[in-house]
VMD Tcl script that draws the C-alpha trace (Angstrom):
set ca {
  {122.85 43.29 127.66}
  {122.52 42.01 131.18}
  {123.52 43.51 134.11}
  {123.82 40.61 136.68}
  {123.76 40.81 140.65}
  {125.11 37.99 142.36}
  {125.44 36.86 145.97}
  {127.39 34.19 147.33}
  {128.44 33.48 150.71}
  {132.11 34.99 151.22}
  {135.18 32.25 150.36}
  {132.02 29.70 148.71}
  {134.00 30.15 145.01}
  {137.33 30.58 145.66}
  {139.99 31.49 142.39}
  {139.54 29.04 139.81}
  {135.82 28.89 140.67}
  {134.75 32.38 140.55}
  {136.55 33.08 136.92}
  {134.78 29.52 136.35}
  {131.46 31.13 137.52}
  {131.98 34.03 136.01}
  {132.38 32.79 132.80}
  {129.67 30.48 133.25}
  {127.18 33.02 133.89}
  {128.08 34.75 130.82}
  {127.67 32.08 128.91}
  {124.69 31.59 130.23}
  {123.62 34.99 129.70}
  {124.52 35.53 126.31}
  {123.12 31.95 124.85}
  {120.05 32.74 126.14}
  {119.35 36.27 125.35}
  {121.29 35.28 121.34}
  {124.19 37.59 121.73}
  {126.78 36.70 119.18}
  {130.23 35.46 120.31}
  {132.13 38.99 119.43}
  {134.03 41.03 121.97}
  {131.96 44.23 121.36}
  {128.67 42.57 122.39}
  {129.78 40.34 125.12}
  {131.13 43.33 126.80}
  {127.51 44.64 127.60}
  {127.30 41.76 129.56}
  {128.22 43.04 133.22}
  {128.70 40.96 136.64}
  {128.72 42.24 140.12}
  {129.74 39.81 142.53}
  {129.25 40.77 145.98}
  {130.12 38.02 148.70}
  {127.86 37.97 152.35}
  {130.17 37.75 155.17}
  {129.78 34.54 157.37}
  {126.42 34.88 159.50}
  {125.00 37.63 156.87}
  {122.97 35.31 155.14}
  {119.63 33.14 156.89}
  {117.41 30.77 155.74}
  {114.25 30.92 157.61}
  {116.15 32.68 160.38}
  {119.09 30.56 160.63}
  {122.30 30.21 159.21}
  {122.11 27.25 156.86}
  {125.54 27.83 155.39}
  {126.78 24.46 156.77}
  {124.33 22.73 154.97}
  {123.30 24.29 152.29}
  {124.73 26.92 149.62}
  {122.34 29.39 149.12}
  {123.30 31.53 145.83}
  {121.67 34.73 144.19}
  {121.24 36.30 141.14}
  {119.04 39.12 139.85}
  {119.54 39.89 136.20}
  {118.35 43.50 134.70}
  {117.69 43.15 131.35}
  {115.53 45.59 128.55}
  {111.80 43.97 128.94}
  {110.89 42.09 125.69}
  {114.43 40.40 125.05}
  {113.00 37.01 126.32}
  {109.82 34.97 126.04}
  {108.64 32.17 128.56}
  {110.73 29.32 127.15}
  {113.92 31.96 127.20}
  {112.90 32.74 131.01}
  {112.91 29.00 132.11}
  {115.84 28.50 130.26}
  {117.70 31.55 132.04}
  {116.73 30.29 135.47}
  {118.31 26.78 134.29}
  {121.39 28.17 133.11}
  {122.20 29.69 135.68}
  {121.89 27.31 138.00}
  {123.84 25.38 135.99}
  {126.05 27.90 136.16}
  {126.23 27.74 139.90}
  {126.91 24.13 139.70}
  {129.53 24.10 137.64}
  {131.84 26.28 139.47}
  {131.54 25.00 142.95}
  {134.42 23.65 144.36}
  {134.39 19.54 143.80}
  {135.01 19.18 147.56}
  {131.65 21.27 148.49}
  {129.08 18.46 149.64}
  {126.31 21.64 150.60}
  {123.42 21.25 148.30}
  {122.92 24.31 146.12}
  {120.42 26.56 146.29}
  {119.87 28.65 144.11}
  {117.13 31.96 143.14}
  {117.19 33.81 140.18}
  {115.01 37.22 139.32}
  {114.49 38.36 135.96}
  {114.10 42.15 136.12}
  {112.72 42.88 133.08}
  {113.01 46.79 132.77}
  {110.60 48.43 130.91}
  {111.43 50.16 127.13}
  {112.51 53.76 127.73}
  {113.68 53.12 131.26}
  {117.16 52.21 131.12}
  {120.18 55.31 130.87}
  {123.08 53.74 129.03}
  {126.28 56.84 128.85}
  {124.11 59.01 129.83}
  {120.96 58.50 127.30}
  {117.69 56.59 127.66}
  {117.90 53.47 125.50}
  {115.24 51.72 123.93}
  {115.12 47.72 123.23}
  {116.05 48.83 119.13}
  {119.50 50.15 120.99}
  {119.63 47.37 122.85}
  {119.35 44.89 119.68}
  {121.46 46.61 117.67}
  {124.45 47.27 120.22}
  {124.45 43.94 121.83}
  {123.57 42.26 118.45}
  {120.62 40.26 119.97}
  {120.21 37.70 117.13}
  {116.38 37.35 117.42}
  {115.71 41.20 117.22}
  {117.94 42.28 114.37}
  {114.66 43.31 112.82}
  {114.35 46.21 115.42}
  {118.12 46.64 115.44}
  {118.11 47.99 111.35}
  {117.08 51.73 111.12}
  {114.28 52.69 109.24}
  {115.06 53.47 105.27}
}
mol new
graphics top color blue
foreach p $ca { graphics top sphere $p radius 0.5 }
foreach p [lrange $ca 0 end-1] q [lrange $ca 1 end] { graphics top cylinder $p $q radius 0.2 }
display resetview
C-alpha cells in the first residue's frame, strides 16, 4: 500500500506516456511489495504526480533539463513490507518504470532517485485510524505477510 510522490519536469511525459508511467509504476509497486492482481488491493496503491515548471528544477545549480531528465520518486510505505533484495529491486523497477514511458523521441539521459520511506508500525492514519503492518497485510493482501494478515483464533 504505497503512496508514491513523483516529480517530473512539466510536458517530459506527455498523454500516452504518463498513463504508460503510471501504470508502470504500479506495476512496479505492487510486484515488488506481492500485492495480488485484484481491484480492491491495487487500489491502495496511490500516485501523485506533480510536474516542476521549466527552470524549477537544478542540478548542481543549473538547469540540466536539456541534457538530462532528472525524475523523482519517494514511496511511503508501512516499515517491514520489504527486505534488502525487495529495496534494490524497487529502486530498479522504477527506473525501469521511468524508462519505459519516456517519449521514443527523448535523447536526455534519465536520471533517476528513488526514496523508500519506510514509516514506522503504528504511524500511519488510514480513514481516520492508526494502522498497523497486520492492516496493512491483510487489506492490501501482501502475499508474503498473510501470516500477520489472519486474526488470532
Amino acid at each position: 500500500m504505497p503512496n508514491i510522490l513523483v516529480k517530473i519536469p512539466q510536458g517530459a511525459f506527455p498523454g500516452e506516456n504518463r498513463a504508460t508511467l503510471v501504470r508502470k509504476i504500479n506495476e512496479a509497486a505492487a510486484a515488488v511489495e506481492q500485492m495480488p492482481d485484484e481491484p480492491r488491493a491495487r487500489f491502495m496503491c496511490w500516485v501523485l504526480i506533480d510536474e516542476v515548471a521549466a527552470g524549477g528544477w537544478t542540478c548542481g545549480g543549473a538547469d540540466a533539463t536539456a541534457q538530462y531528465l532528472p525524475c523523482m520518486a519517494r514511496v511511503l510505505l508501512p516499515a517491514g513490507v520489504l527486505d534488502d533484495a525487495s529495496r534494490s529491486l524497487y529502486a530498479a523497477r522504477m527506473h525501469a518504470a521511468f524508462a519505459e514511458a519516456m517519449p521514443a523521441d527523448d535523447r536526455r539521459r534519465l536520471m533517476t532517485s528513488v526514496v523508500l520511506d519506510e514509516v514506522p508500525d503504528g504511524a500511519w492514519g488510514v480513514g481516520g485510524q492508526i494502522w498497523t503492518l497486520p492492516d496493512f497485510a491483510r487489506n492490501a493482501g501482501y502475499a508474503h505477510l498473510q501470516h500477520l494478515a489472519r486474526s488470532p483464533a
